[in-house]
mmCIF file of the N, C-alpha and C atoms, coordinates in Angstrom:
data_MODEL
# 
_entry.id   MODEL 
# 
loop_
_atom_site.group_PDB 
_atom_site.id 
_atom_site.type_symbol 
_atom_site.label_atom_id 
_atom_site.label_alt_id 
_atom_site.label_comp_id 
_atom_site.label_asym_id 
_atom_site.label_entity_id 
_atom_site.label_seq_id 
_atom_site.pdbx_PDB_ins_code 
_atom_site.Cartn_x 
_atom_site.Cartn_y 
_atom_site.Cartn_z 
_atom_site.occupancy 
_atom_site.B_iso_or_equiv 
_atom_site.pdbx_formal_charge 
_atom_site.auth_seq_id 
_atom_site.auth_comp_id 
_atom_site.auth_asym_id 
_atom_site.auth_atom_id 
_atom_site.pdbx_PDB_model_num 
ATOM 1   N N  . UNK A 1 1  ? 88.335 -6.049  40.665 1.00 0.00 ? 1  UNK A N  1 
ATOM 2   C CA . UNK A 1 1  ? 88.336 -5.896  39.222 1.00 0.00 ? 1  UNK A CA 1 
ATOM 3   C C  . UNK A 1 1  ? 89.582 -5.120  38.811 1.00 0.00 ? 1  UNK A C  1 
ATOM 4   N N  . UNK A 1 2  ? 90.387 -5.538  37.638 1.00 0.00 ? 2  UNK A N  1 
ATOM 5   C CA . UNK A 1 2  ? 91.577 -5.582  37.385 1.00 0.00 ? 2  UNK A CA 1 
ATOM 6   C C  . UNK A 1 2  ? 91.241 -3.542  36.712 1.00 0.00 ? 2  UNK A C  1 
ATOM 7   N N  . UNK A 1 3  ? 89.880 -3.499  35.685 1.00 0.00 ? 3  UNK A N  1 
ATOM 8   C CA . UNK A 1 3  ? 90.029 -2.462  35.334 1.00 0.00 ? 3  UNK A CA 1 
ATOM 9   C C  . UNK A 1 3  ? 88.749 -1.480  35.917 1.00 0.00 ? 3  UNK A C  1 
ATOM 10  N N  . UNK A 1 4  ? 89.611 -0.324  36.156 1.00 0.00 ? 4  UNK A N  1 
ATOM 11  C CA . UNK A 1 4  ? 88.801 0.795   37.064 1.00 0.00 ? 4  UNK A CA 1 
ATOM 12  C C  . UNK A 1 4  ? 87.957 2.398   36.108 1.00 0.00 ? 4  UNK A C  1 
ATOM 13  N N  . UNK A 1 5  ? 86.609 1.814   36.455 1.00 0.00 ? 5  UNK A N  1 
ATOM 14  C CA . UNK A 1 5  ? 86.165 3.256   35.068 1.00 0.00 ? 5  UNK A CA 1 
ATOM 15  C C  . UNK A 1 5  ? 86.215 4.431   36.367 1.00 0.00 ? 5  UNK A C  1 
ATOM 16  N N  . UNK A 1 6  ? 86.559 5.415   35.743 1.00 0.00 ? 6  UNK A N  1 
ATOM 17  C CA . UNK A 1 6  ? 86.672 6.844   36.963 1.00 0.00 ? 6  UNK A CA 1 
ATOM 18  C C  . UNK A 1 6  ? 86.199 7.965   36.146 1.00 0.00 ? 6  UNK A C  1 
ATOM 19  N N  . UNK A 1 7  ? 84.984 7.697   36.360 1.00 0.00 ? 7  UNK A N  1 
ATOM 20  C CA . UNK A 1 7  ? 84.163 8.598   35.949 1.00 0.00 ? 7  UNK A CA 1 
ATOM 21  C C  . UNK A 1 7  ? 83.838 9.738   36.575 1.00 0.00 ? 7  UNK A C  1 
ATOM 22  N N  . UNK A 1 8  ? 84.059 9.692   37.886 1.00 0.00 ? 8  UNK A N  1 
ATOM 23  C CA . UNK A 1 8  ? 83.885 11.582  38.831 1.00 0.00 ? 8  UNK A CA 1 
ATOM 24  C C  . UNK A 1 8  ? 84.954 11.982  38.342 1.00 0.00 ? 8  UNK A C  1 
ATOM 25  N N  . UNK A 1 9  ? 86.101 12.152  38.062 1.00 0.00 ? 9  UNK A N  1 
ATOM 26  C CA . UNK A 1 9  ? 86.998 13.249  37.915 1.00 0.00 ? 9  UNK A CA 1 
ATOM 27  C C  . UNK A 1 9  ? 86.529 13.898  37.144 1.00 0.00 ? 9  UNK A C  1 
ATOM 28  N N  . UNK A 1 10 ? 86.230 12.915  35.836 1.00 0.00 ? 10 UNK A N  1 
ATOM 29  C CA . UNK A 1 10 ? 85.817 14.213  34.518 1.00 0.00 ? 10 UNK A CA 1 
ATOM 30  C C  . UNK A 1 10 ? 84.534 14.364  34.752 1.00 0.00 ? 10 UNK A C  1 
ATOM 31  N N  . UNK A 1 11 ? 83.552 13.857  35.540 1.00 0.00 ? 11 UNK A N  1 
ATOM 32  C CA . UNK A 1 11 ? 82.293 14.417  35.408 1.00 0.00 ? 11 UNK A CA 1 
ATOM 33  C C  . UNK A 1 11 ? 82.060 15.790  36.158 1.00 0.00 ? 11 UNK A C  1 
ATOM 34  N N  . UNK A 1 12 ? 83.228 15.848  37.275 1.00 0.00 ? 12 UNK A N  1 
ATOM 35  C CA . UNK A 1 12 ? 83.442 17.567  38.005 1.00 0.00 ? 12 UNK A CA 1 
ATOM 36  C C  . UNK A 1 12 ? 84.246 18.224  36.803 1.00 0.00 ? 12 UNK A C  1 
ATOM 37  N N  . UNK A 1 13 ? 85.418 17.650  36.099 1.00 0.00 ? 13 UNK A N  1 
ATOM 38  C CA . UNK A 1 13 ? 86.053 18.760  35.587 1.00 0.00 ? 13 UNK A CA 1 
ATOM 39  C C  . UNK A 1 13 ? 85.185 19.508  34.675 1.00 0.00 ? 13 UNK A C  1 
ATOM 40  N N  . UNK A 1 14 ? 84.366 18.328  34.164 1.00 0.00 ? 14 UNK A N  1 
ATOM 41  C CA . UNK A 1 14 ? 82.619 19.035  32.929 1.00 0.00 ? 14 UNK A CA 1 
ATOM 42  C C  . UNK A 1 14 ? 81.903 19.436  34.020 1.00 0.00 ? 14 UNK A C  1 
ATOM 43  N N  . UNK A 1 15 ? 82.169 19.633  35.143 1.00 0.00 ? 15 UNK A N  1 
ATOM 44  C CA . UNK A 1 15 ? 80.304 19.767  35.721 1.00 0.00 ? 15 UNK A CA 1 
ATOM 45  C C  . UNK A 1 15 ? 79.484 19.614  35.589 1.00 0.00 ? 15 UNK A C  1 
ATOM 46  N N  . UNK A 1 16 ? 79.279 18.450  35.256 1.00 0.00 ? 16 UNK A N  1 
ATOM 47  C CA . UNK A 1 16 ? 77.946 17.748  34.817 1.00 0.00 ? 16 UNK A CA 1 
ATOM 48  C C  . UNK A 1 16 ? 77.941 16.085  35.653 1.00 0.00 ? 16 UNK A C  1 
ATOM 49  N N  . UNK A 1 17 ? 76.270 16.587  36.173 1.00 0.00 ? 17 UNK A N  1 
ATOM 50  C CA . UNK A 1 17 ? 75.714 14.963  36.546 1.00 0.00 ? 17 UNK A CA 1 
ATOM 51  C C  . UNK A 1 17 ? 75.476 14.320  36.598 1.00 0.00 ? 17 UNK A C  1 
ATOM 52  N N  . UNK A 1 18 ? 75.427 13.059  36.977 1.00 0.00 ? 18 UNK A N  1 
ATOM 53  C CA . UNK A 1 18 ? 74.799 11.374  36.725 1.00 0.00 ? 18 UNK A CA 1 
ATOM 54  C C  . UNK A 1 18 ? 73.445 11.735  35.819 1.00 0.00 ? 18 UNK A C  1 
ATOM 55  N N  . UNK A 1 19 ? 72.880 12.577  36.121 1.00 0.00 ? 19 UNK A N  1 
ATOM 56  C CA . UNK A 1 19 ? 71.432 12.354  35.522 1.00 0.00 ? 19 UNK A CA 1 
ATOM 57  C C  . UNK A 1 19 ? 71.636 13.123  33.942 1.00 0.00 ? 19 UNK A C  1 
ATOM 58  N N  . UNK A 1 20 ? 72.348 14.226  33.922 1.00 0.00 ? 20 UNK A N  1 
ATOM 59  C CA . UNK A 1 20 ? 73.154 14.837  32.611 1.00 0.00 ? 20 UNK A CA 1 
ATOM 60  C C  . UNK A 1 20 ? 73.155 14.132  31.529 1.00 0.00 ? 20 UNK A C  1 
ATOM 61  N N  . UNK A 1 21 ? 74.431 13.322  31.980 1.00 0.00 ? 21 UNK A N  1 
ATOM 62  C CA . UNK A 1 21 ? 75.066 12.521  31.416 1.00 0.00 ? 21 UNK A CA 1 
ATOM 63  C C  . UNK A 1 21 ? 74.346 11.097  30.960 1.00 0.00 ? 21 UNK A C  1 
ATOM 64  N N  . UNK A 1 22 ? 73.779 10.524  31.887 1.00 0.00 ? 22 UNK A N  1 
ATOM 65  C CA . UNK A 1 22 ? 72.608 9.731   31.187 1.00 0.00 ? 22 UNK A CA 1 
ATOM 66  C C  . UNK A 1 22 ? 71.763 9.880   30.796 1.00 0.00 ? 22 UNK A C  1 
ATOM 67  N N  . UNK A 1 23 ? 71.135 11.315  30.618 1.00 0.00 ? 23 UNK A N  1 
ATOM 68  C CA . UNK A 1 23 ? 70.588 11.711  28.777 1.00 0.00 ? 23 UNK A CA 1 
ATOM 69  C C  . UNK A 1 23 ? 70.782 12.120  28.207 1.00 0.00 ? 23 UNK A C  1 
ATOM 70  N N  . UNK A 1 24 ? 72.377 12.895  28.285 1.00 0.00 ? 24 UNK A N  1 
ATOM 71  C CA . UNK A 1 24 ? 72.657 12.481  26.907 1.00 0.00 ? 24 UNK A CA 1 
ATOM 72  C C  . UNK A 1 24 ? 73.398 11.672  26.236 1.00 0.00 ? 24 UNK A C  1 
ATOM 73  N N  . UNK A 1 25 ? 74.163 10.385  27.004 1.00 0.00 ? 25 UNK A N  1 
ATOM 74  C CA . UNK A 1 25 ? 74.253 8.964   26.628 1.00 0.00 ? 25 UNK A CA 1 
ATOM 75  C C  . UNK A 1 25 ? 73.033 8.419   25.926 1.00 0.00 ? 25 UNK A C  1 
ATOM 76  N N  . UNK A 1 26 ? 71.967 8.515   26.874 1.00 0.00 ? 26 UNK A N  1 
ATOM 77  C CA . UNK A 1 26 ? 70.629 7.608   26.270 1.00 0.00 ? 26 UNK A CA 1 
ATOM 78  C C  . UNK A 1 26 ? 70.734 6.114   27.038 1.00 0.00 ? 26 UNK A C  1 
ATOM 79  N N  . UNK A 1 27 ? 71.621 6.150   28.468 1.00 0.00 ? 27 UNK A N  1 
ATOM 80  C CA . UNK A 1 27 ? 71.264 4.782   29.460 1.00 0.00 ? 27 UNK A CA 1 
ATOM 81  C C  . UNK A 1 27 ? 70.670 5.323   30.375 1.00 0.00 ? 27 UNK A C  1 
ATOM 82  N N  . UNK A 1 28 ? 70.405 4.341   31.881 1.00 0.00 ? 28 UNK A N  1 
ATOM 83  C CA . UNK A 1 28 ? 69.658 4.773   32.909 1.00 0.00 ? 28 UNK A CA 1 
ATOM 84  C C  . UNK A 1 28 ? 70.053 5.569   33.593 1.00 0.00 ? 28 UNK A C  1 
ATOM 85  N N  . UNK A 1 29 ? 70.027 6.691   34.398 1.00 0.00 ? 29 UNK A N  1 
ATOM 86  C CA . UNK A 1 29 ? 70.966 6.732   35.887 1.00 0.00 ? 29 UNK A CA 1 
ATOM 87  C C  . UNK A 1 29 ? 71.533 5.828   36.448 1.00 0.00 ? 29 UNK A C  1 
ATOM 88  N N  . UNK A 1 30 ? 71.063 4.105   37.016 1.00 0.00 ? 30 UNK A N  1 
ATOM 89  C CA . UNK A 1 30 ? 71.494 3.718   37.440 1.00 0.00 ? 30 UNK A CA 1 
ATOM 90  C C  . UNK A 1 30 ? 72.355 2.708   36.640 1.00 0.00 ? 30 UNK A C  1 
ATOM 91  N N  . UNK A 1 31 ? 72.655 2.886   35.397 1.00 0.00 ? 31 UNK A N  1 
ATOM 92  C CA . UNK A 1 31 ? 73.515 2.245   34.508 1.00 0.00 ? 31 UNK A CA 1 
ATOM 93  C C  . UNK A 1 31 ? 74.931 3.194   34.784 1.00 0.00 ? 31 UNK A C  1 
ATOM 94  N N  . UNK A 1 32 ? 74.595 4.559   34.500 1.00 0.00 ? 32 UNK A N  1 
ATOM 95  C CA . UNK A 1 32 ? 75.827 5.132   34.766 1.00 0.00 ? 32 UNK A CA 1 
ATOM 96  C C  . UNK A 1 32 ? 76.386 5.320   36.212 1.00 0.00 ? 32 UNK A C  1 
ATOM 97  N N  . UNK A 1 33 ? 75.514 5.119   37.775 1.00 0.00 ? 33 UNK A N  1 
ATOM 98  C CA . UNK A 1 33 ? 75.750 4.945   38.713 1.00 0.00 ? 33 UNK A CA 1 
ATOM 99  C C  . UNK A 1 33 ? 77.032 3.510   38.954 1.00 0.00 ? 33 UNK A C  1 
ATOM 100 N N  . UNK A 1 34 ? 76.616 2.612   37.936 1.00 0.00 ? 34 UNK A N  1 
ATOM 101 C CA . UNK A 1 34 ? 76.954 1.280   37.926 1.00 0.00 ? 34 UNK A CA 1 
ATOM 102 C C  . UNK A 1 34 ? 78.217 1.767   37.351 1.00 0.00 ? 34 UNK A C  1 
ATOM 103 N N  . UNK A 1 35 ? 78.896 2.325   36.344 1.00 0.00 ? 35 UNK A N  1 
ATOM 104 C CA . UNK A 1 35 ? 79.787 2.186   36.073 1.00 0.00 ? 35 UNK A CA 1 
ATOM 105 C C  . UNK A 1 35 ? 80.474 3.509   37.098 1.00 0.00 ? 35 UNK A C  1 
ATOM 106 N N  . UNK A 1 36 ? 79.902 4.163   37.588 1.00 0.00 ? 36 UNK A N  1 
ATOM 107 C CA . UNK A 1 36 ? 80.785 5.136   38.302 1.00 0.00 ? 36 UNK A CA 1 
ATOM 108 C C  . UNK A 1 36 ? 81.033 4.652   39.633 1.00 0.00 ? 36 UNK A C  1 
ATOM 109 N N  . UNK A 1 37 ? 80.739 3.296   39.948 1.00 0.00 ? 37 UNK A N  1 
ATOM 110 C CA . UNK A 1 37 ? 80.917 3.230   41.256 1.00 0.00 ? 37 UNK A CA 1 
ATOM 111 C C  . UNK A 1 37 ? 81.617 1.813   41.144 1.00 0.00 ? 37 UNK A C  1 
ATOM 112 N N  . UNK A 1 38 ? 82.252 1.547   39.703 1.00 0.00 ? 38 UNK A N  1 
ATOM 113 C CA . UNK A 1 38 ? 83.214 0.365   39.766 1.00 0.00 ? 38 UNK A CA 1 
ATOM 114 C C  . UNK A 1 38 ? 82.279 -1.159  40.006 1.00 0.00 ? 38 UNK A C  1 
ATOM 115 N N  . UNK A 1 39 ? 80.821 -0.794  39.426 1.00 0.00 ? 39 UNK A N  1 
ATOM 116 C CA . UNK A 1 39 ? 80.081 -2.021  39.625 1.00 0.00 ? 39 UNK A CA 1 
ATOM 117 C C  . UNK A 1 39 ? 80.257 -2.928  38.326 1.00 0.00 ? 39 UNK A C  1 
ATOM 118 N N  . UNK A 1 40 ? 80.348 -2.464  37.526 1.00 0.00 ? 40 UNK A N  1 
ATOM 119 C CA . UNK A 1 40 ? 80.191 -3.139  36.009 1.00 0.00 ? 40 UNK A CA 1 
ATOM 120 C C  . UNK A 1 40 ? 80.871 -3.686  35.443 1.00 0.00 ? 40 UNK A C  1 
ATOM 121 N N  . UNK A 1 41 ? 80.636 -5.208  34.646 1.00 0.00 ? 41 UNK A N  1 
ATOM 122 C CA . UNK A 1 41 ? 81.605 -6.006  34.772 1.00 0.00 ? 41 UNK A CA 1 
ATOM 123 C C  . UNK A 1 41 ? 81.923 -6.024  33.207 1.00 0.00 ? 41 UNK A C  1 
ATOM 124 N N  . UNK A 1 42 ? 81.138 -4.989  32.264 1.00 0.00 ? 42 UNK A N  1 
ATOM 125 C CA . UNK A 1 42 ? 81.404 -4.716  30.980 1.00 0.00 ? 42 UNK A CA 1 
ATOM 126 C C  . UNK A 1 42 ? 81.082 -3.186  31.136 1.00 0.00 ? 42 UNK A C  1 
ATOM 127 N N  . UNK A 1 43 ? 81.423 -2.509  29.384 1.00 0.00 ? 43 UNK A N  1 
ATOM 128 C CA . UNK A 1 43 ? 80.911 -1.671  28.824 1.00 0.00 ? 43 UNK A CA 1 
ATOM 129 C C  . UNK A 1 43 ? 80.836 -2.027  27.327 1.00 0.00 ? 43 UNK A C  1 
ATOM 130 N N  . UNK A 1 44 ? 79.802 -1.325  26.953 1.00 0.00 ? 44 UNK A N  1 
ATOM 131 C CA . UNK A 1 44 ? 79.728 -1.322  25.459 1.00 0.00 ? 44 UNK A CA 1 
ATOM 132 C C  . UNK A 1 44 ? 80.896 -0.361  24.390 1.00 0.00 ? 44 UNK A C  1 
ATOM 133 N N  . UNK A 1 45 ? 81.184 -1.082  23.225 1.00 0.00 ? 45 UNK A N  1 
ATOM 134 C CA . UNK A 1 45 ? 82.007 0.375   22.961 1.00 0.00 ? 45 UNK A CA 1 
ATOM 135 C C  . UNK A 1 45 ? 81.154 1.441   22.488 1.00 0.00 ? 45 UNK A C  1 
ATOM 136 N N  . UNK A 1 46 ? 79.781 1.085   22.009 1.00 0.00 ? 46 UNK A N  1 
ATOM 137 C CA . UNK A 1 46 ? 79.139 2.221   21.744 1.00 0.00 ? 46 UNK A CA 1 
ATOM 138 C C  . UNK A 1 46 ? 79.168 2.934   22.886 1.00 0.00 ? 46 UNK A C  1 
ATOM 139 N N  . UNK A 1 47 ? 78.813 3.197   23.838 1.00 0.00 ? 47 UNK A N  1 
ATOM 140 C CA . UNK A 1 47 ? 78.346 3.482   25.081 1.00 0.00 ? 47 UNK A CA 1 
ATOM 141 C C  . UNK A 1 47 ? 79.477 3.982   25.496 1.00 0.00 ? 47 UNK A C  1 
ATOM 142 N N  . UNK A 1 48 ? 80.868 3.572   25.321 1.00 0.00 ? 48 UNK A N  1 
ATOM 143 C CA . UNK A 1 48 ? 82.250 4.241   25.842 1.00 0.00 ? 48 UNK A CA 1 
ATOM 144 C C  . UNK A 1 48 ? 82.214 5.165   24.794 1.00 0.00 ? 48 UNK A C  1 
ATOM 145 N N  . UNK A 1 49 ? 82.067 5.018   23.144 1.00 0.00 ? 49 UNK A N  1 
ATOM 146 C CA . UNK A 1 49 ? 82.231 6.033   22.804 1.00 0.00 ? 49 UNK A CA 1 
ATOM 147 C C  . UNK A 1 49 ? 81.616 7.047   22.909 1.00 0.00 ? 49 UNK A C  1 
ATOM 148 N N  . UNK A 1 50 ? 79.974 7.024   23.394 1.00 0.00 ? 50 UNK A N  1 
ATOM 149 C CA . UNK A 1 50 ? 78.954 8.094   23.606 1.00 0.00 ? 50 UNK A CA 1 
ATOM 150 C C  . UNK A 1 50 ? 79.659 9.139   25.114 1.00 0.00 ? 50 UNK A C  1 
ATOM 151 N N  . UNK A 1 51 ? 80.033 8.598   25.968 1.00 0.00 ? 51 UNK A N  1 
ATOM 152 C CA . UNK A 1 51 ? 80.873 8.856   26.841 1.00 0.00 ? 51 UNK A CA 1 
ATOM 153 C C  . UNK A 1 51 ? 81.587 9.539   26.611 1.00 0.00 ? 51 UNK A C  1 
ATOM 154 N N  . UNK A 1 52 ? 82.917 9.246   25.541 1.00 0.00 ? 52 UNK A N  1 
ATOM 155 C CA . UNK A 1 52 ? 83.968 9.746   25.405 1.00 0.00 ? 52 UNK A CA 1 
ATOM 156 C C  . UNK A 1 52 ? 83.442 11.285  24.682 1.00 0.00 ? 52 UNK A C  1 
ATOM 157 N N  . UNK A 1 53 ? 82.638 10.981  24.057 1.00 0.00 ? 53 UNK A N  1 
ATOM 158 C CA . UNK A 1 53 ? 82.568 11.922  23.114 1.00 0.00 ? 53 UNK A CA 1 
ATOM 159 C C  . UNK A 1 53 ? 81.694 13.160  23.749 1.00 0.00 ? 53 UNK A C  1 
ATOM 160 N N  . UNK A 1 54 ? 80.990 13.105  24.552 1.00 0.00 ? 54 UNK A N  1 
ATOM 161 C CA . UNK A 1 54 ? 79.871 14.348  25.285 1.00 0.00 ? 54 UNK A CA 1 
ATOM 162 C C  . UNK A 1 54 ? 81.107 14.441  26.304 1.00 0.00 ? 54 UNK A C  1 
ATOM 163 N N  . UNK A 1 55 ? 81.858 14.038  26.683 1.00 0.00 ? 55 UNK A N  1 
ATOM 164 C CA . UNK A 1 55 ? 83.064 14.379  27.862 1.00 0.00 ? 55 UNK A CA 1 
ATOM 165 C C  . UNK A 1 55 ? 83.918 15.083  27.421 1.00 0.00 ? 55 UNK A C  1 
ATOM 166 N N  . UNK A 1 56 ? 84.061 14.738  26.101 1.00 0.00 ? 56 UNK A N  1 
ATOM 167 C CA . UNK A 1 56 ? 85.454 15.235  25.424 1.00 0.00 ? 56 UNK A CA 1 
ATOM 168 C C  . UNK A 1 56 ? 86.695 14.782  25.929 1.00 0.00 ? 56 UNK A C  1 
ATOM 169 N N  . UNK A 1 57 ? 86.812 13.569  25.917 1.00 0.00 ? 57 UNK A N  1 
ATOM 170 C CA . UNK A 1 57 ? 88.190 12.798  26.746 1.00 0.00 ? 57 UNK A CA 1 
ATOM 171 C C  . UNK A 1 57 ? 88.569 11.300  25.961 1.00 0.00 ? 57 UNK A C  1 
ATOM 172 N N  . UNK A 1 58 ? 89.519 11.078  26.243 1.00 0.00 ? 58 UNK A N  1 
ATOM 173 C CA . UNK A 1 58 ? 89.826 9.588   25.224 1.00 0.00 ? 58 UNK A CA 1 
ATOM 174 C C  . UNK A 1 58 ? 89.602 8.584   26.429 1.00 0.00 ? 58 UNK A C  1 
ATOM 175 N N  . UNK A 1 59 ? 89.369 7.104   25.882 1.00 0.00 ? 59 UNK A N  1 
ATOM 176 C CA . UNK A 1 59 ? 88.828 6.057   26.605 1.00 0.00 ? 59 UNK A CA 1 
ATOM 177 C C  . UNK A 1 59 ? 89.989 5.803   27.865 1.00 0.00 ? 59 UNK A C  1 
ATOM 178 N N  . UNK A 1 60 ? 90.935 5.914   27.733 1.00 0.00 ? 60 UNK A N  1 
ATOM 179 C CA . UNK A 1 60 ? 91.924 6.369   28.662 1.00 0.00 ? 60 UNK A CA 1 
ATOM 180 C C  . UNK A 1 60 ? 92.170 7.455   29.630 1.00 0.00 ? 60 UNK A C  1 
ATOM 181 N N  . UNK A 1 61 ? 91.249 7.926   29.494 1.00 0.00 ? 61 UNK A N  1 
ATOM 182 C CA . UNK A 1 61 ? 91.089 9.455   30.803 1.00 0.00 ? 61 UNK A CA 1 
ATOM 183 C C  . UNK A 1 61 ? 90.075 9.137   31.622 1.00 0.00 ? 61 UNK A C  1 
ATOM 184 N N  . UNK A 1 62 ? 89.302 7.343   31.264 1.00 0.00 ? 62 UNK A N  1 
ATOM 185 C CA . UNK A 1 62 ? 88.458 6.967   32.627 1.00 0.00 ? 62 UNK A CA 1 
ATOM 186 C C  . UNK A 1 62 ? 88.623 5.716   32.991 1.00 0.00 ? 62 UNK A C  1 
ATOM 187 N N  . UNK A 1 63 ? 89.100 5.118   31.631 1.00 0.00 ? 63 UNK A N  1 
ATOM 188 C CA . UNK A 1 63 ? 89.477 3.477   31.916 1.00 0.00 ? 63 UNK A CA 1 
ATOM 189 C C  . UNK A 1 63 ? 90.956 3.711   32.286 1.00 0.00 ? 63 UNK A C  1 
ATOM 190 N N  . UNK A 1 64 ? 91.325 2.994   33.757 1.00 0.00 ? 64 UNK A N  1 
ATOM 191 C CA . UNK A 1 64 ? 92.492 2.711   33.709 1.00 0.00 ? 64 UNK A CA 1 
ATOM 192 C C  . UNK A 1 64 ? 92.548 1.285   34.258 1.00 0.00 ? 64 UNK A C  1 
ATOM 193 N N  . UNK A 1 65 ? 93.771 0.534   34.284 1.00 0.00 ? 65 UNK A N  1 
ATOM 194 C CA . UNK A 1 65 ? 94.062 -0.634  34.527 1.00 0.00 ? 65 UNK A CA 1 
ATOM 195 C C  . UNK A 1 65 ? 94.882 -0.808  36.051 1.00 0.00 ? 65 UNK A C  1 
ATOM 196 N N  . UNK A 1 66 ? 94.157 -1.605  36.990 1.00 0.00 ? 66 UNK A N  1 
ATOM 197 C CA . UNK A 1 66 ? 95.116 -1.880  38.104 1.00 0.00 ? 66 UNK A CA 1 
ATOM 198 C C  . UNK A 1 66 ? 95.434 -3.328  38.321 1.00 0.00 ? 66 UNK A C  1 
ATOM 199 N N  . UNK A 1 67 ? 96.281 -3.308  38.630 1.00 0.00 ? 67 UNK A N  1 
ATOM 200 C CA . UNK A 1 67 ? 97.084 -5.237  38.964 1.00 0.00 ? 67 UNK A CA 1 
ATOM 201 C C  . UNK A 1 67 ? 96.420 -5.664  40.216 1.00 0.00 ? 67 UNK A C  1 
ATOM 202 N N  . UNK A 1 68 ? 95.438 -6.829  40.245 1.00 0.00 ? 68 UNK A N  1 
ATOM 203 C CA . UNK A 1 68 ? 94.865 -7.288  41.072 1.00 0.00 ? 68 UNK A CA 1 
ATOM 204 C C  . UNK A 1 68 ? 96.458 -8.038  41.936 1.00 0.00 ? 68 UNK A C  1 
ATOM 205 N N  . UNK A 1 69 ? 95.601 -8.010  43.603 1.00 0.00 ? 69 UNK A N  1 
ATOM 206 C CA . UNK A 1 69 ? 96.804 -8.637  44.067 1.00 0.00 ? 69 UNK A CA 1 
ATOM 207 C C  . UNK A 1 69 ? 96.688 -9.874  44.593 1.00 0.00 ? 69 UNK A C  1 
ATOM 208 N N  . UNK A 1 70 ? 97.088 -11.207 44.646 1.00 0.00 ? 70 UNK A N  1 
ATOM 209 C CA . UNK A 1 70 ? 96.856 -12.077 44.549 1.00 0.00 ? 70 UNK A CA 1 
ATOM 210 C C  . UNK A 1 70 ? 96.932 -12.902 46.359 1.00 0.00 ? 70 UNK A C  1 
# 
């Protein structure tokens, strides 16, 4: 997958955990497991912005983009 969510960096720099963070998103644990482990083949923007916003980080401090290699 071309784009990579990296969600442990900022979830240590907040100290806060999978289970934290998915209540106070309001998804499963294993929804946010899914995106922290590069499983997910979408996100919502609600859901990025609920993210962004209890993190305090812009959609760019977890989404980044890598060049698949062919």
């Amino acid at each position: 997958m071309a784009i990579i969510i990296d969600l442990d960096v900022m979830l240590a720099k907040r100290k806060m955990s999978v289970t934290e963070l998915s209540e106070k998103v309001g998804i499963t644990q294993a929804n946010v497991s899914i995106l922290k482990n590069n499983r997910a083949k979408a996100i919502r923007f609600s859901t990025l912005d609920k993210i962004c916003s209890i993190l305090e980080c812009q959609p760019g401090d977890i989404l980044k983009y890598q060049k698949e290699s062919h």
